[in-house]
C-alpha positions in Angstrom: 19.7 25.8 43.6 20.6 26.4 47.3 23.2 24.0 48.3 23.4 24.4 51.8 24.3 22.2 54.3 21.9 19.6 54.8 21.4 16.4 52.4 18.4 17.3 49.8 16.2 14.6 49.3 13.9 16.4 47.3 16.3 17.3 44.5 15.7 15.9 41.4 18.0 16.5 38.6 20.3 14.6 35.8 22.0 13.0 38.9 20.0 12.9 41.6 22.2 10.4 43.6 25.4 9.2 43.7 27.1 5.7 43.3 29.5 4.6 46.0 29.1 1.2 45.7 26.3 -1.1 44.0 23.7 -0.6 47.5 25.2 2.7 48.7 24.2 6.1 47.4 25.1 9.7 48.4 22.3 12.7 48.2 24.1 15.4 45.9 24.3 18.0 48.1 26.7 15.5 50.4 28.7 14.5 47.0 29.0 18.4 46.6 31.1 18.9 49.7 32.9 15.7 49.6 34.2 16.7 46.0 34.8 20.3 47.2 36.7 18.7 50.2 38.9 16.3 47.9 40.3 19.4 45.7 40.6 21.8 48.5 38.1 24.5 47.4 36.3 26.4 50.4 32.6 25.1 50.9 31.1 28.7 49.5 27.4 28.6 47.6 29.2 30.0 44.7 31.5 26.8 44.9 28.6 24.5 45.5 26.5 26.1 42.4 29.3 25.8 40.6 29.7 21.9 41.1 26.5 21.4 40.8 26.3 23.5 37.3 29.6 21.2 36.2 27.2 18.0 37.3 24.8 18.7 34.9 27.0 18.4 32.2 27.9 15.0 33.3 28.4 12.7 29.7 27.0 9.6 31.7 23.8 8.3 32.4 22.2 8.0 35.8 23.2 6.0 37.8 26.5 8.0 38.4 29.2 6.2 39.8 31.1 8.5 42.6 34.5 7.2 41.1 33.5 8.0 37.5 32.4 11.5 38.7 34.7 12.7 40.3 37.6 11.7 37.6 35.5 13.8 35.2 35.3 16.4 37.1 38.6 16.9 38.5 39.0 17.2 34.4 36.3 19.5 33.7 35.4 21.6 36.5 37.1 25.0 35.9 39.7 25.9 38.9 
């Protein structure tokens, strides 16, 4: 998956949006570089692949809640 830098409404996967609140939603692609931004990794496609590979192993059900997401995978993705 190319995850370049425009919002992919066409992606459907596990998670194919994110939770902010209970009416607001993020494409993946835009969770991607947020969660890249918040641990200070460089927005590379190897970096977004990455994220995206640790997304699909996700324990949770969709809807995914951006808090509980990104707590699992500050634990899991491997940096």
């Amino acid at each position: 998956m190319n995850w370049g830098d425009q919002d992919n409404k066409h992606y459907r996967g596990r998670i194919d949006r994110i939770f902010v609140s209970l009416t607001e939603t993020w494409e993946v692609g835009y969770f991607i570089r947020h969660f890249l931004g918040l641990i200070g990794e460089p927005l590379t496609d190897a970096n977004k692949a990455a994220v995206g590979k640790a997304m699909e192993a996700f324990p949770a059900h969709a809807p995914a809640l951006r808090d509980d997401l990104v707590a699992w995978l500050r634990a899991h993705f491997g940096r």
